[in-house]
NUFILO-351789 format. One record per residue (C-alpha): x, y, z. Coordinates in nm, 3 decimals, m for minus. Example, Ala and Ser with C-alpha at 12.3 -4.5 7.8 and 13.67 -1.06 7.14 Angstrom:
+---------+---------+---------+
|      xx |      yy |      zz |
+---------+---------+---------+
|   1.230 |  m0.450 |   0.780 |
|   1.367 |  m0.106 |   0.714 |
+---------+---------+---------+
//
This chain:
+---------+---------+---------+
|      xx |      yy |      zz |
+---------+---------+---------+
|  m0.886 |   6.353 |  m2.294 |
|  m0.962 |   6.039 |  m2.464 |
|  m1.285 |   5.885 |  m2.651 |
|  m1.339 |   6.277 |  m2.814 |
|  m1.345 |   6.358 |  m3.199 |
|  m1.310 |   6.714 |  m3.359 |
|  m1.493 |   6.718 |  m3.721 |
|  m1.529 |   6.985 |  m3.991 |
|  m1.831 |   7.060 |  m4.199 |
|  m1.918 |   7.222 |  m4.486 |
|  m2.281 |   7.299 |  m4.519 |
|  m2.439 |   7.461 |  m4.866 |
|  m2.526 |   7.830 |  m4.814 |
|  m2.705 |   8.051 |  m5.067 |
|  m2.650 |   8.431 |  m4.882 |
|  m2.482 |   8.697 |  m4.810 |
|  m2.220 |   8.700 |  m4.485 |
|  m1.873 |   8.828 |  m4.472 |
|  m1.754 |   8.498 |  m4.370 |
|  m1.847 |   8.236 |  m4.622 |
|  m1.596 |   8.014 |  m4.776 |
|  m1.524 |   7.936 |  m5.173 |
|  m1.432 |   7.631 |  m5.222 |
|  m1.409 |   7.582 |  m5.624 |
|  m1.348 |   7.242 |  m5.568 |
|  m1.635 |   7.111 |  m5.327 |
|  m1.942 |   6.994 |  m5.406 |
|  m2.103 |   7.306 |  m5.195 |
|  m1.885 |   7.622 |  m5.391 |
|  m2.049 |   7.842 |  m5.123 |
|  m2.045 |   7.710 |  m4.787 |
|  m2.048 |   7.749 |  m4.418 |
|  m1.777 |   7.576 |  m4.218 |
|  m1.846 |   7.466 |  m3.913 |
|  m1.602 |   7.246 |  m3.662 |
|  m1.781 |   7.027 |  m3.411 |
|  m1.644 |   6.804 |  m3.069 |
|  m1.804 |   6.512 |  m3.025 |
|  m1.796 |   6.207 |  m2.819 |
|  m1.692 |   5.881 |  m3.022 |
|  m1.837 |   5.659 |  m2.809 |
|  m2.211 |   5.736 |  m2.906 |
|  m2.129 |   6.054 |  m3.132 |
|  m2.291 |   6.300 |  m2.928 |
|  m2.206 |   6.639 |  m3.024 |
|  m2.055 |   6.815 |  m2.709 |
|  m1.959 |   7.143 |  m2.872 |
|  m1.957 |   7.345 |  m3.215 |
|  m1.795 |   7.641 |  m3.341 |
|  m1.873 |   7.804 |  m3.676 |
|  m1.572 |   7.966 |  m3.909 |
|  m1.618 |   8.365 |  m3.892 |
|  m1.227 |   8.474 |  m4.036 |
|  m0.948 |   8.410 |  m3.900 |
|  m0.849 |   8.439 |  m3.515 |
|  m0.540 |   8.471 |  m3.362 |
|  m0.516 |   8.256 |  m3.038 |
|  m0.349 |   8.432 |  m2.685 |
|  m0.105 |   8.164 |  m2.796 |
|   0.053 |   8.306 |  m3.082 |
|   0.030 |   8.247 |  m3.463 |
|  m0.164 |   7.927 |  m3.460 |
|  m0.303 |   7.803 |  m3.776 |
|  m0.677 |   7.840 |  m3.772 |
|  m0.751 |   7.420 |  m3.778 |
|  m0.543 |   7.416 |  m3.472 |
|  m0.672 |   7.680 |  m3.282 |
|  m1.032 |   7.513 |  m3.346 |
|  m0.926 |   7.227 |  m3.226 |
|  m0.760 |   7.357 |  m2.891 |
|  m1.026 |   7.555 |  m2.845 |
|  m1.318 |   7.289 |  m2.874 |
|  m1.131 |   7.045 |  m2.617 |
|  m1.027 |   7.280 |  m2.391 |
|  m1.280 |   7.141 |  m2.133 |
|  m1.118 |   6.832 |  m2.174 |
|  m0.798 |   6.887 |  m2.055 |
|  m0.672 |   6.759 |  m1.756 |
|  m0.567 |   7.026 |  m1.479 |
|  m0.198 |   6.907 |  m1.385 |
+---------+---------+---------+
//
């Protein structure tokens, strides 16, 4: 799993969803947050995933960054 990045992003929304974010401090008060893999060779984005609550992982409590992040390079691993 090398050469792979995992980035978050806050992008300005003016709706209504159940899962935006406030974010007083931010530029973007209202916002979407989206995570994204990408490769840092060329910056290709593999994968995304966009924040919808808070999930709890088959492996226990995670926090949420960490989850994202597990989840977006599981492809990556390497089976041993």
């Amino acid at each position: 799993m090398q050469n792979i990045t995992t980035d978050e992003n806050l992008m300005k929304f003016c709706g209504r969803l159940s899962f935006v974010k406030f974010n007083s401090i931010n530029y973007a008060c209202v916002s979407k947050e989206y995570y994204k893999s990408c490769k840092s060779s060329n910056g290709y984005c593999t994968q995304f995933g966009t924040y919808s609550g808070q999930k709890v992982g088959s492996e226990g409590l995670l926090l949420h960054k960490a989850a994202v992040v597990m989840e977006l390079t599981a492809p990556y691993k390497s089976k041993h």
